[in-house]
C-alpha positions as a Markdown table, in Angstrom:
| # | Residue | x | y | z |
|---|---|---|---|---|
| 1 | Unk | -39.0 | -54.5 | -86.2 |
| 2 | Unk | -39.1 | -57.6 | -84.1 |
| 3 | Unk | -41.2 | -57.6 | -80.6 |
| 4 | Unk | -37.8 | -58.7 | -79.2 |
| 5 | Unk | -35.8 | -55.1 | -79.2 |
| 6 | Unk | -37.4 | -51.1 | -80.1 |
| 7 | Unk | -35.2 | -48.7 | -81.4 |
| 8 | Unk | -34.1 | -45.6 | -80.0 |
| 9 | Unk | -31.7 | -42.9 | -81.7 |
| 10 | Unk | -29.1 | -40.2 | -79.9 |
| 11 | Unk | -26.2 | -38.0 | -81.8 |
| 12 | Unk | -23.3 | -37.9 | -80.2 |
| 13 | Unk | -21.0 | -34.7 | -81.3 |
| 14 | Unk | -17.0 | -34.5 | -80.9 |
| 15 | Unk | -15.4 | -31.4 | -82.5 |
| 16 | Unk | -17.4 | -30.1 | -85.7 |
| 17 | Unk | -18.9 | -33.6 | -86.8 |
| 18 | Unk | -21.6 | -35.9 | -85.3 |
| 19 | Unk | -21.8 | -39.8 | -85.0 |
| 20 | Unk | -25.2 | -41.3 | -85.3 |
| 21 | Unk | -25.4 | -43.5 | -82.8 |
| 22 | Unk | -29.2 | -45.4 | -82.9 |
| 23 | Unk | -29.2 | -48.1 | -80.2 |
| 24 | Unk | -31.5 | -51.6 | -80.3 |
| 25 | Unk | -32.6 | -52.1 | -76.8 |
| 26 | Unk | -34.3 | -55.1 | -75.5 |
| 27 | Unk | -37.8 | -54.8 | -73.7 |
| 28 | Unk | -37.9 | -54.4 | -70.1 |
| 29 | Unk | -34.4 | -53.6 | -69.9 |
| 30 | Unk | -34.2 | -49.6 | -69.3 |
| 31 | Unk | -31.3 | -50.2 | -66.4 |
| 32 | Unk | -28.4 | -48.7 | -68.0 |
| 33 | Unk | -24.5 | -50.1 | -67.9 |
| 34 | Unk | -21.2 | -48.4 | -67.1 |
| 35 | Unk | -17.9 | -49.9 | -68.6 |
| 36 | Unk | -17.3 | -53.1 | -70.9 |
| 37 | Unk | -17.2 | -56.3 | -69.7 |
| 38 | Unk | -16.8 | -59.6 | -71.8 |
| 39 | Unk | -19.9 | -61.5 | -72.2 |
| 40 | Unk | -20.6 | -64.6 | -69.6 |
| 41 | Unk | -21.8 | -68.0 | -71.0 |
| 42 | Unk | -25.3 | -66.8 | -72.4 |
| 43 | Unk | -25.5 | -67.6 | -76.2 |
| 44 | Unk | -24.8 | -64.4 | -77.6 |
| 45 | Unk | -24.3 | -63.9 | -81.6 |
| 46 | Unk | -22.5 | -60.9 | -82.9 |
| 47 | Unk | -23.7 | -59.2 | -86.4 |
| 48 | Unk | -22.3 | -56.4 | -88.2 |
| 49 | Unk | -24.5 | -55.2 | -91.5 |
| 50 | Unk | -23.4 | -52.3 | -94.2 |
| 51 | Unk | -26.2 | -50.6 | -94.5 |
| 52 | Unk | -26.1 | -49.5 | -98.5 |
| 53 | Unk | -24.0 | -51.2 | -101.2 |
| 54 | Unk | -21.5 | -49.1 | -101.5 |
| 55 | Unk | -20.2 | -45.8 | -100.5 |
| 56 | Unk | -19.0 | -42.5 | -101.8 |
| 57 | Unk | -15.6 | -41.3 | -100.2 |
| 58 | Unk | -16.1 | -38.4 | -97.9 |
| 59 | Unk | -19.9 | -39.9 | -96.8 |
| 60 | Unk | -20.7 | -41.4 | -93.7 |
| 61 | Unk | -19.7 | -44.7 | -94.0 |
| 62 | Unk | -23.0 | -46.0 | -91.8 |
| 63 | Unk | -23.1 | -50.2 | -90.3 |
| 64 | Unk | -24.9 | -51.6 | -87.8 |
| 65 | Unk | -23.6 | -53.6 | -85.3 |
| 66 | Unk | -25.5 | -55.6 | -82.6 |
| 67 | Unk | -25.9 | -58.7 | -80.2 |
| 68 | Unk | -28.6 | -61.1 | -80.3 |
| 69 | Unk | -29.4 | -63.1 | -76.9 |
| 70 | Unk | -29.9 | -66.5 | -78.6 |
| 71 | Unk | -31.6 | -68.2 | -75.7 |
| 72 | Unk | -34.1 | -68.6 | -73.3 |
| 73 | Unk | -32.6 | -67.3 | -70.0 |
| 74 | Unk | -31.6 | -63.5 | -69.6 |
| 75 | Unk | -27.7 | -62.3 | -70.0 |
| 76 | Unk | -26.9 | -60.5 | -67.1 |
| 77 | Unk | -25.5 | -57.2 | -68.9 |
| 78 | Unk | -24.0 | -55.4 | -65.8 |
| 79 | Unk | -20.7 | -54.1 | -67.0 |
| 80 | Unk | -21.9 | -53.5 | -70.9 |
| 81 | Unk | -20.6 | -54.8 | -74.4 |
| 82 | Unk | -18.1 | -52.2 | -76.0 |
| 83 | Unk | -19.7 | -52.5 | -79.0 |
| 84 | Unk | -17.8 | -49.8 | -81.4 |
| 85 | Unk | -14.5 | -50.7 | -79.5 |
| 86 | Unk | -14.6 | -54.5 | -81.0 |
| 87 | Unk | -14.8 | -53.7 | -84.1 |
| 88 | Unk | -11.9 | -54.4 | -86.5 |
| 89 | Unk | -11.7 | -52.6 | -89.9 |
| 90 | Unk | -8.6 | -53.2 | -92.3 |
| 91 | Unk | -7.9 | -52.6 | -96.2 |
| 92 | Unk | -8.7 | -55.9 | -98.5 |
| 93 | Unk | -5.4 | -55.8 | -100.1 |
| 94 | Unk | -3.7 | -56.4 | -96.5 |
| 95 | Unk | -3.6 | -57.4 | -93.5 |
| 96 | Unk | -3.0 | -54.2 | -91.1 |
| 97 | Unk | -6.0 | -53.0 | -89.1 |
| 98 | Unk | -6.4 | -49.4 | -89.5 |
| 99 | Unk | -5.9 | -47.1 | -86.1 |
| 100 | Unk | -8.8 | -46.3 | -84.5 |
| 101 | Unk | -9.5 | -42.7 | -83.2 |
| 102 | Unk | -9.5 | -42.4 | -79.6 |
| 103 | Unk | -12.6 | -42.4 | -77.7 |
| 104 | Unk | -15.2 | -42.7 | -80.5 |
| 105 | Unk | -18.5 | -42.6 | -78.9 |
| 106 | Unk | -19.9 | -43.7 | -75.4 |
| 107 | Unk | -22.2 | -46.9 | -76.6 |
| 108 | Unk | -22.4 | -48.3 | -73.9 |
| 109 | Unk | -24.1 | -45.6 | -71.7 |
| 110 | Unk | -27.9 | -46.7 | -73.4 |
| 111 | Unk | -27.2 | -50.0 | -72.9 |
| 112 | Unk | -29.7 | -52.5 | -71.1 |
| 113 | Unk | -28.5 | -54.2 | -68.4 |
| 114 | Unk | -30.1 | -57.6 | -69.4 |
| 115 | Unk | -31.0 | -58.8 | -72.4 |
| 116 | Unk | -33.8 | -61.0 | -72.0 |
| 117 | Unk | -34.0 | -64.5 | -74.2 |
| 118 | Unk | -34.5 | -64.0 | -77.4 |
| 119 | Unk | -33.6 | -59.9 | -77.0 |
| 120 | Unk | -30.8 | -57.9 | -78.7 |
| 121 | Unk | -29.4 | -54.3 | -78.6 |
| 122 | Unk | -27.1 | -52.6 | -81.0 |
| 123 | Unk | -25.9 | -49.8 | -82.5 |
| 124 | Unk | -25.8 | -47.9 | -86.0 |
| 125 | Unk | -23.0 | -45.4 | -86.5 |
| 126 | Unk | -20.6 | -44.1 | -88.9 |
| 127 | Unk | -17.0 | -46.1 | -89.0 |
| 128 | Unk | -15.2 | -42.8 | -90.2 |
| 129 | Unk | -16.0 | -41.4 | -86.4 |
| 130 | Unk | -14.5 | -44.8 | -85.2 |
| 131 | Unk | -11.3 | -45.0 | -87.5 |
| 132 | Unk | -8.6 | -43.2 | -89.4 |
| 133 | Unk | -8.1 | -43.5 | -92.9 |
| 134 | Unk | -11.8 | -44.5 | -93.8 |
| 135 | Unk | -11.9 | -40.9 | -96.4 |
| 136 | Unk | -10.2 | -42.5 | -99.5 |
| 137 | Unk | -11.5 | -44.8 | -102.0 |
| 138 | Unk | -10.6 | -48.5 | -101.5 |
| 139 | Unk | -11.6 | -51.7 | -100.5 |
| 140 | Unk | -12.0 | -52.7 | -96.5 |
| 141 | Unk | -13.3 | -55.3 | -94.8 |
| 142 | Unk | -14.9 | -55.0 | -91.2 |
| 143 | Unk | -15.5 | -57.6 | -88.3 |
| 144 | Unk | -16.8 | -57.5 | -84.6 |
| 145 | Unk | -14.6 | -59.3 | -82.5 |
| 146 | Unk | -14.6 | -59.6 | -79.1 |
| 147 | Unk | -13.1 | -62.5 | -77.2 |
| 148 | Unk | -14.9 | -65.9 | -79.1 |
| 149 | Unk | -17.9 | -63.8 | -79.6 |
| 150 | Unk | -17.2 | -62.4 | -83.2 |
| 151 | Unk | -19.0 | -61.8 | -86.6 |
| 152 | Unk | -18.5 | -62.6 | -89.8 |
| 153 | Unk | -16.8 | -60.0 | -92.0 |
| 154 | Unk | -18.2 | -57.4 | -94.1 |
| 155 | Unk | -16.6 | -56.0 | -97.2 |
| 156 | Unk | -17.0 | -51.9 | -97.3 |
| 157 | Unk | -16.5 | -50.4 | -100.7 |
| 158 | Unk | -15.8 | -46.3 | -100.6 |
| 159 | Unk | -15.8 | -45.0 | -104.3 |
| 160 | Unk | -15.1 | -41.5 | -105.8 |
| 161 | Unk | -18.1 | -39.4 | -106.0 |
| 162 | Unk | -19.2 | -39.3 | -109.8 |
| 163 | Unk | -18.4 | -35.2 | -110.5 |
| 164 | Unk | -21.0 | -33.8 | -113.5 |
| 165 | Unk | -18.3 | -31.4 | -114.5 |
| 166 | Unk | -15.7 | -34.3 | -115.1 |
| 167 | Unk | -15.6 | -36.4 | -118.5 |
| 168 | Unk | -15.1 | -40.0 | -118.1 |
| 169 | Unk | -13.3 | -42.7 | -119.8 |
| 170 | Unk | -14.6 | -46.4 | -118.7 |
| 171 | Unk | -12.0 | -49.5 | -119.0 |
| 172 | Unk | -13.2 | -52.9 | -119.7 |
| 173 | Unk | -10.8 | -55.6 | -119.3 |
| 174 | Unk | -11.2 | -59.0 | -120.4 |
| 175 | Unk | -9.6 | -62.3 | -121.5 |
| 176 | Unk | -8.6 | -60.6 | -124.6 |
| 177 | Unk | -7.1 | -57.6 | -123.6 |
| 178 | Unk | -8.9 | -54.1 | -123.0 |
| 179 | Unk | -11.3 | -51.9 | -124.7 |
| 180 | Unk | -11.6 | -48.1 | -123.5 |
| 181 | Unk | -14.6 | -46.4 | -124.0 |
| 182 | Unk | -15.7 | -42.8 | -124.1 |
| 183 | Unk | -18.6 | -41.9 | -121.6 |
| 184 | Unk | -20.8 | -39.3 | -123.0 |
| 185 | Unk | -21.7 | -37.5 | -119.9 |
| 186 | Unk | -23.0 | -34.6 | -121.6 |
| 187 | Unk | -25.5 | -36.7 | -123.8 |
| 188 | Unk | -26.7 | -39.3 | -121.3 |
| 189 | Unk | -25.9 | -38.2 | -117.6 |
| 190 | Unk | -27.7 | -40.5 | -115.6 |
| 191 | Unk | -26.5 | -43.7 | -117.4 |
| 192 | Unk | -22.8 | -42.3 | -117.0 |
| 193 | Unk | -23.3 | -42.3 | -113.6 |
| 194 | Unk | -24.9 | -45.3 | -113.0 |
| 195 | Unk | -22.1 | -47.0 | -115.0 |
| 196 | Unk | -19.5 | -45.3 | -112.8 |
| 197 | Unk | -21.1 | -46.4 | -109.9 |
| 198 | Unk | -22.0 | -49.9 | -110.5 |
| 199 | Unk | -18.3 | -50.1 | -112.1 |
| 200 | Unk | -16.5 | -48.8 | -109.8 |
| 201 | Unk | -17.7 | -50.5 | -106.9 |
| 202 | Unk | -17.0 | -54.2 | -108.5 |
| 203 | Unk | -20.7 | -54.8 | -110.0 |
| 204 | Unk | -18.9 | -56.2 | -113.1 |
| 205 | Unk | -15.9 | -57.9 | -111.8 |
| 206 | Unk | -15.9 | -61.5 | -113.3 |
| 207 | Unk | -19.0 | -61.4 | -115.0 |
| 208 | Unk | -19.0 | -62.5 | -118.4 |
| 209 | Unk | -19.8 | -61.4 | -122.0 |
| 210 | Unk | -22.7 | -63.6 | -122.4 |
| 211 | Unk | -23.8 | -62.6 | -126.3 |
| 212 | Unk | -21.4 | -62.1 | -129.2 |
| 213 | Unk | -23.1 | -62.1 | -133.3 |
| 214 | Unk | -20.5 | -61.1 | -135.3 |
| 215 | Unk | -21.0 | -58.1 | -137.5 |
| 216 | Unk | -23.9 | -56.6 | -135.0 |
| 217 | Unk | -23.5 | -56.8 | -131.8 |
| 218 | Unk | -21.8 | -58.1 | -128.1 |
| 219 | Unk | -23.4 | -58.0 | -124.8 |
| 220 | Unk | -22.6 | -58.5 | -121.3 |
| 221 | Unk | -23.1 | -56.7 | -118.0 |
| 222 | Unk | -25.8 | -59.8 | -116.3 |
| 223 | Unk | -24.3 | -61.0 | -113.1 |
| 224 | Unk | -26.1 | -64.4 | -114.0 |
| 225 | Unk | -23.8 | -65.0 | -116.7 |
| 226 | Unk | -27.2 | -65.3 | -119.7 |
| 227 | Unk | -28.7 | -62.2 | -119.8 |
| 228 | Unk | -31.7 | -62.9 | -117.4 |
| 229 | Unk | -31.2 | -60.6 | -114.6 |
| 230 | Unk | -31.3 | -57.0 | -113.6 |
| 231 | Unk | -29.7 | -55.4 | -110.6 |
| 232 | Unk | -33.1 | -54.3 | -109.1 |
| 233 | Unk | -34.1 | -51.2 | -111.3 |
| 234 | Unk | -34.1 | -49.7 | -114.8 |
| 235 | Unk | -32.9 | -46.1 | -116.1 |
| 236 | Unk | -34.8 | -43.7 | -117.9 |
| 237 | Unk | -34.6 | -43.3 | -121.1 |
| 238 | Unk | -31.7 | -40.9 | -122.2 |
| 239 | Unk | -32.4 | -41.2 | -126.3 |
| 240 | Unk | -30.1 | -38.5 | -128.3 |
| 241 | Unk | -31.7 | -39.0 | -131.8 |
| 242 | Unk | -28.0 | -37.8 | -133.6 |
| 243 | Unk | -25.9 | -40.5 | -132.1 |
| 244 | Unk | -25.7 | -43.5 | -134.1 |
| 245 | Unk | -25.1 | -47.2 | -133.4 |
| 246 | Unk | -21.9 | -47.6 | -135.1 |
| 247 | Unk | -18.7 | -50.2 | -134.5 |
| 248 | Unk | -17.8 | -49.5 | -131.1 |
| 249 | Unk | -21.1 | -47.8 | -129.5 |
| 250 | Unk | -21.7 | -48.7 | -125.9 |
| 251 | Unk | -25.3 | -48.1 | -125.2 |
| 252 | Unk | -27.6 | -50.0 | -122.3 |
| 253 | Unk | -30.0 | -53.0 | -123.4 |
| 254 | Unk | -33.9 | -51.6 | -123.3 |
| 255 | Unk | -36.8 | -52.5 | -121.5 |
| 256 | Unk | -40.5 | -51.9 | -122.5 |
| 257 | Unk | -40.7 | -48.9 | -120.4 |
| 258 | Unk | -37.3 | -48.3 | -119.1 |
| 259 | Unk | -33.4 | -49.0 | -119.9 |
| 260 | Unk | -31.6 | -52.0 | -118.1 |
| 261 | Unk | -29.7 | -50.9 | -114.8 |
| 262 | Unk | -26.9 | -52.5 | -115.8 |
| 263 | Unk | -26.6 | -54.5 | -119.2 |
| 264 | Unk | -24.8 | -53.1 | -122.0 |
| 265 | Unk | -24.3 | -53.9 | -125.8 |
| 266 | Unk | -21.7 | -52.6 | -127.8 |
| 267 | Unk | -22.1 | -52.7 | -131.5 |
| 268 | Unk | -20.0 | -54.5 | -133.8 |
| 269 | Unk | -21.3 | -52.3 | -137.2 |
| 270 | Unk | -23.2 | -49.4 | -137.7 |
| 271 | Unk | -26.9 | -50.3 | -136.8 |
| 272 | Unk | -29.7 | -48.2 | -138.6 |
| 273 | Unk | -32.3 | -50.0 | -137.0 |
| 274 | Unk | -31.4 | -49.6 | -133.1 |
| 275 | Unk | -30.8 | -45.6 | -133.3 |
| 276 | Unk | -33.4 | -43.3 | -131.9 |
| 277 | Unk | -34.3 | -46.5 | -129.7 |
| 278 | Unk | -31.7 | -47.3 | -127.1 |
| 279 | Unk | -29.1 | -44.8 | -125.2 |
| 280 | Unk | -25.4 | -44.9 | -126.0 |
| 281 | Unk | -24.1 | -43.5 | -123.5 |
| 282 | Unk | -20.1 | -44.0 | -124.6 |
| 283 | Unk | -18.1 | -44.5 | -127.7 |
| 284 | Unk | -14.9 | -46.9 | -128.0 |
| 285 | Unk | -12.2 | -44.9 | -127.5 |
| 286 | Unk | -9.3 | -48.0 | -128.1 |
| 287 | Unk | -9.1 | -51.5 | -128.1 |
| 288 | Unk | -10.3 | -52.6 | -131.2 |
| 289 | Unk | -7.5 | -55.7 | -131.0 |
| 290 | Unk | -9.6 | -56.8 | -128.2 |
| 291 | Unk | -13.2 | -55.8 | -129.7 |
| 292 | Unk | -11.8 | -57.9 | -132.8 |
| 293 | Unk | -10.8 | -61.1 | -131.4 |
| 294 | Unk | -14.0 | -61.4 | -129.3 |
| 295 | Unk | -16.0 | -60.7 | -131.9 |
| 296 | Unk | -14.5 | -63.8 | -134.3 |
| 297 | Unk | -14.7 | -66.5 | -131.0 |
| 298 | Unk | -17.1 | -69.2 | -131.7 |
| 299 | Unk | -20.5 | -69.3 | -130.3 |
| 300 | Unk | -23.6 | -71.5 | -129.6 |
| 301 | Unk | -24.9 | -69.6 | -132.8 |
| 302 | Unk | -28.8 | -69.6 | -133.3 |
| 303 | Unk | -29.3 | -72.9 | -133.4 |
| 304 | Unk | -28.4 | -73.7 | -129.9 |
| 305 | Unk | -29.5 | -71.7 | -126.5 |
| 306 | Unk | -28.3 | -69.9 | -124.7 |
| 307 | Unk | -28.1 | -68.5 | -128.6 |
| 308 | Unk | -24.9 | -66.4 | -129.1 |
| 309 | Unk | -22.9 | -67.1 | -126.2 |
| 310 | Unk | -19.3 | -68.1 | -126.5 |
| 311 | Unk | -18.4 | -71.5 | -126.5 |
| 312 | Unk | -15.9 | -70.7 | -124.4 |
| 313 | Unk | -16.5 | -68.0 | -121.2 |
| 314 | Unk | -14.9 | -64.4 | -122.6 |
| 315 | Unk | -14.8 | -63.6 | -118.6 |
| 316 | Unk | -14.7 | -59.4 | -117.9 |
| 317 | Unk | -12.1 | -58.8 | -115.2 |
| 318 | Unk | -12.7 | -55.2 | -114.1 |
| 319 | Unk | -14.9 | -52.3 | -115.2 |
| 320 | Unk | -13.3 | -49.2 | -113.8 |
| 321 | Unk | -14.3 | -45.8 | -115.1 |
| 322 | Unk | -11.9 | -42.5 | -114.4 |
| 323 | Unk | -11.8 | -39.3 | -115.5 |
| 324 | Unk | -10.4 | -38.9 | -119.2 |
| 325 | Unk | -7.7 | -37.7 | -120.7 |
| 326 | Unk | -7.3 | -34.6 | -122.0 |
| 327 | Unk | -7.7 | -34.7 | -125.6 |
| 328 | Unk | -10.0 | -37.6 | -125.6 |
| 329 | Unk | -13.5 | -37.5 | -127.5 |
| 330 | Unk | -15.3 | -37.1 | -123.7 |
| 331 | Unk | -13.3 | -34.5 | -123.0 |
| 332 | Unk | -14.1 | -32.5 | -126.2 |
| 333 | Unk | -17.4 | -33.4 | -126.1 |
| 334 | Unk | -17.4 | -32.0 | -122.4 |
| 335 | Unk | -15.9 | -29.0 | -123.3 |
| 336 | Unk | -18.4 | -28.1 | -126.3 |
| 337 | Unk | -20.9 | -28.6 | -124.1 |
| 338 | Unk | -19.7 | -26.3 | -120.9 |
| 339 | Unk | -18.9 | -23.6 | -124.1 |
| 340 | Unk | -20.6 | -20.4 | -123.9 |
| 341 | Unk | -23.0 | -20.7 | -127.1 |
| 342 | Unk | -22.4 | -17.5 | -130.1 |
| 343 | Unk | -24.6 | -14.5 | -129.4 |
């Protein structure tokens, strides 16, 4: 934390739930305001930050919000900066600012009434205390704006919680059409999630499939585009020594000690000499059009690197993983697993 501000942290409580309200105050400033005012001339900067990646629906949807006094001289703070009640949040796909709920929570009561050069205050608190709608999956981008003191927007991702008792299908569409997969939830739990979770909240999107040898094997799921970086951590190892690496496996690319967080091959032919050694965590389920036509594209072969890679990008469009559908091989394989063993 910066000399410039300390923070301190309060709950405010309406009804049965609880903001968290944690304010950044600026030294030397413990005069408190009453009422919003808009800002005087002082250089002031506005930033909002999502604190996390992403979101599950139905959790507290935390940012932080706060103004920095970007100069020398001290901003004269009297009246106070509604902080919460700039903020703007409406979905991606339009243009419609969701409602706010009234009177979400007193910020400005801990506020200092001058900020000293160089000091900043803010606040961290949850935007489904400050806004209707906010409890459903979907995309939504937030902004502080106040007058021609604003910030720059912030995309908010809510997803639905992964559920251990629901089997999963995952859909990956490309240039070429789809492929649906089978996510063996049962076998190799943690990698299903983490697949849901990265796919779901757009981790994927417009990445490419960066490694195609016929009759072997396909790979994709490096946000680089050449199969050189992670997302930031690895996956234990979820080995079940009866699956097998045949056409249409998905399983996650290894590490020495750990699987990749996010890269995935899928198998073009049955392959003896991977099983027992990486996870597969689903099985192609349809879309073998799709897995076909890829699979035949040329490619910089071995001769050439990036080695394997399309001559021409096969770009993945969406991931999105939803529960299956009845019938399917993860729902059986969920069911036999949930079933009471014989006596």
């Amino acid at each position: 934390m910066s000399a410039a501000g300390t923070w301190l942290r309060t709950v405010v409580r309406r009804g049965s739930s609880a903001a968290i309200v944690a304010l950044l105050l600026a030294p030397g400033s413990a005069a408190l305001a009453q009422g919003p005012s808009a800002p005087g001339p002082a250089p002031l900067q506005a930033t909002l930050e999502r604190l996390g990646g992403f979101y599950n629906a139905g959790d507290p949807i935390l940012v932080r919000v706060a103004v920095f006094n970007t100069g020398t001289t001290p901003f004269e703070n009297t009246k106070g900066i509604d902080l919460l009640g700039s903020l703007v949040v409406s979905e991606t796909s339009g243009s419609q600012a969701l409602a706010r709920k009234p009177s979400p929570t007193a910020d400005a009561r801990l506020q200092p009434s001058r900020i000293p050069g160089g000091g900043f205050f803010g606040v961290i608190a949850d935007l489904r205390q400050v806004f209707d709608g906010l409890d459903k999956p979907g995309r939504y981008s937030a902004r502080f704006v106040m007058g021609d003191l604003t910030s720059e927007s912030v995309d908010l991702v809510l997803i639905q919680r992964y559920d251990t008792s629901t089997a999963y299908q995952a859909t990956l569409e490309t240039d070429y059409g789809k492929i649906v997969f089978d996510l063996l939830g049962q076998q190799a739990p943690r990698h299903v999630q983490n697949f849901h979770d990265l796919a779901n909240q757009g981790f994927y999107d417009g990445s490419v499939i960066h490694f195609v040898a016929k009759g072997i094997e396909m790979r994709g799921g490096d946000r680089a585009g050449d199969g050189s970086t992670d997302p930031g951590f690895g996956l234990p190892f979820e080995i079940v020594p009866t699956l097998r690496h045949q056409r249409g496996a998905l399983s996650m690319m290894r590490g020495q000690n750990a699987d990749h967080g996010s890269q995935f091959m899928i198998s073009l032919a049955e392959n003896p000499a991977a099983d027992g050694k990486m996870t597969i965590f689903g099985a192609m389920a349809g879309g073998e059009e799709t897995l076909a036509a890829i699979e035949n594209l040329p490619t910089t072969g071995q001769r050439e690197y990036p080695y394997y890679r399309p001559v021409k990008d096969v770009r993945i469009h969406s991931i999105r993983v939803s529960a299956a559908a009845p019938g399917s091989k993860a729902t059986t394989e969920s069911a036999a697993a949930k079933a009471p063993s014989a006596p």
